[in-house]
C-alpha positions in Angstrom: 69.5 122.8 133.2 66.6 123.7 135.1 67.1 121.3 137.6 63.6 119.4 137.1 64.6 116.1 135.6 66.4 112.9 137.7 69.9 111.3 135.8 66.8 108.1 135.1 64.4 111.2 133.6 67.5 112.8 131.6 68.5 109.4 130.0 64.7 108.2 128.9 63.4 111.5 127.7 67.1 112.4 125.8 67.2 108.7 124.5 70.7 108.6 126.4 72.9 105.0 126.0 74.8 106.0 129.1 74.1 104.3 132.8 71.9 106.4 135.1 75.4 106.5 137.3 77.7 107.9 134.1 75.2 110.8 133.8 75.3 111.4 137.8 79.1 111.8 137.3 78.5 114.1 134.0 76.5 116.2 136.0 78.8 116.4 138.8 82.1 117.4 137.1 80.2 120.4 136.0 81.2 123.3 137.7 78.1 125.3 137.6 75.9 122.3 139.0 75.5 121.3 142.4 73.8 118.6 144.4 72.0 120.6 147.1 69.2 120.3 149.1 65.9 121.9 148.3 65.0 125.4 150.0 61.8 124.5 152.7 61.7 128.2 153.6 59.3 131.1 153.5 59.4 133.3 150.6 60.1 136.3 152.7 60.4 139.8 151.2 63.2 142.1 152.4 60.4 144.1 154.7 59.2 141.4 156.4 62.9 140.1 157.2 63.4 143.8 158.8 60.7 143.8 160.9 61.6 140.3 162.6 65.2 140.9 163.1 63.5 144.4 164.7 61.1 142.2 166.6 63.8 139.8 168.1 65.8 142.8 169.0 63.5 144.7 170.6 62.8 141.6 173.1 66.7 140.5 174.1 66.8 143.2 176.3 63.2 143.9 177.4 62.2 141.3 179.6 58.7 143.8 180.4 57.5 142.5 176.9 57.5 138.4 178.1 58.6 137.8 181.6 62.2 137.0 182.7 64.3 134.8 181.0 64.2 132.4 183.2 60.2 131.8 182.9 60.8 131.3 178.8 60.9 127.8 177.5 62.4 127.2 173.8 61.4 124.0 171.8 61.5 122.7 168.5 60.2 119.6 166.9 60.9 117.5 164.2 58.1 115.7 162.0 58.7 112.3 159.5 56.2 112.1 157.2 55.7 108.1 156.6 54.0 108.8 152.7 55.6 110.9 151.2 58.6 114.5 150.9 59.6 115.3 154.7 61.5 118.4 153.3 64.5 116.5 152.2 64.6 116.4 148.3 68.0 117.2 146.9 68.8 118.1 143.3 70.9 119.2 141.0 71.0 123.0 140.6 72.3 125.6 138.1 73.9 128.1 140.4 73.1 130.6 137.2 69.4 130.4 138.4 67.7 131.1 141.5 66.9 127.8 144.2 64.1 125.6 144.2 61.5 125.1 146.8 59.6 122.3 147.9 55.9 122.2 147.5 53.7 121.2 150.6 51.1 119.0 151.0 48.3 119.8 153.9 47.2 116.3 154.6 48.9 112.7 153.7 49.3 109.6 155.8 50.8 108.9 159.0 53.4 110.7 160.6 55.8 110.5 163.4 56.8 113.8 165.2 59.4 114.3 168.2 59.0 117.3 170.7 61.6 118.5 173.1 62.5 122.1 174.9 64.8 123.9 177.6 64.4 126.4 179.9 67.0 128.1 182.4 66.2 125.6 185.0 66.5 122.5 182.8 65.7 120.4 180.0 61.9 118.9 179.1 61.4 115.1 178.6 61.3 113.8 174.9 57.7 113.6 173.7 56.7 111.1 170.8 54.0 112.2 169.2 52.3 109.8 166.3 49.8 111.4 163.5 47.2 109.7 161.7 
């Protein structure tokens, strides 16, 4: 199994009489399948791992290289796309064979994104943020 076809896409294109649901459980009693989510990640090579965690090291203790901890702000942000894959596709995978990625699109419909960060002295206010 290469992990590229739905149970709906298994039963039309194998002619199957079983329900879409009797193949989900097929699939699932086998041992060497499971229902994971999709890799969203960089394909990163070994090197380029190195010289981050060497990076990130280099600046925990060296607060000469971006001020004192307590003038850093960290933040993240989470994005809904409103057309389309937001990065959570699940499928069935072969653990005999290396994990999927999703592809990307650069532009789509609307969007909804959701921005917040923290600092020593406190927390920033929720910002809502819509896209096209």
């Amino acid at each position: 199994a290469k992990g590229d076809y739905s149970a709906r896409q298994l039963k039309g294109e194998l002619s199957l009489s079983a329900s879409e649901r009797t193949i989900q459980r097929v699939l699932a009693a086998a041992d060497w399948l499971i229902y994971t989510k999709m890799d969203n990640t960089l394909p990163l090579s070994v090197e380029d791992k190195v010289a981050r965690e060497e990076w990130a090291w280099a600046r925990i203790f060296n607060t000469n290289c971006c001020g004192p901890w307590d003038s850093i702000v960290f933040s993240d942000e989470k994005k809904w796309t409103l057309d389309g894959p937001d990065g959570f596709q699940t499928y069935w995978r072969d653990t005999h064979r290396p994990t999927r990625q999703t592809k990307r699109r650069q532009a789509g419909g609307g969007s909804v994104t959701v921005w917040a960060g923290f600092r020593a002295a406190g927390k920033t206010k929720l910002a809502v943020l819509y896209g096209k």
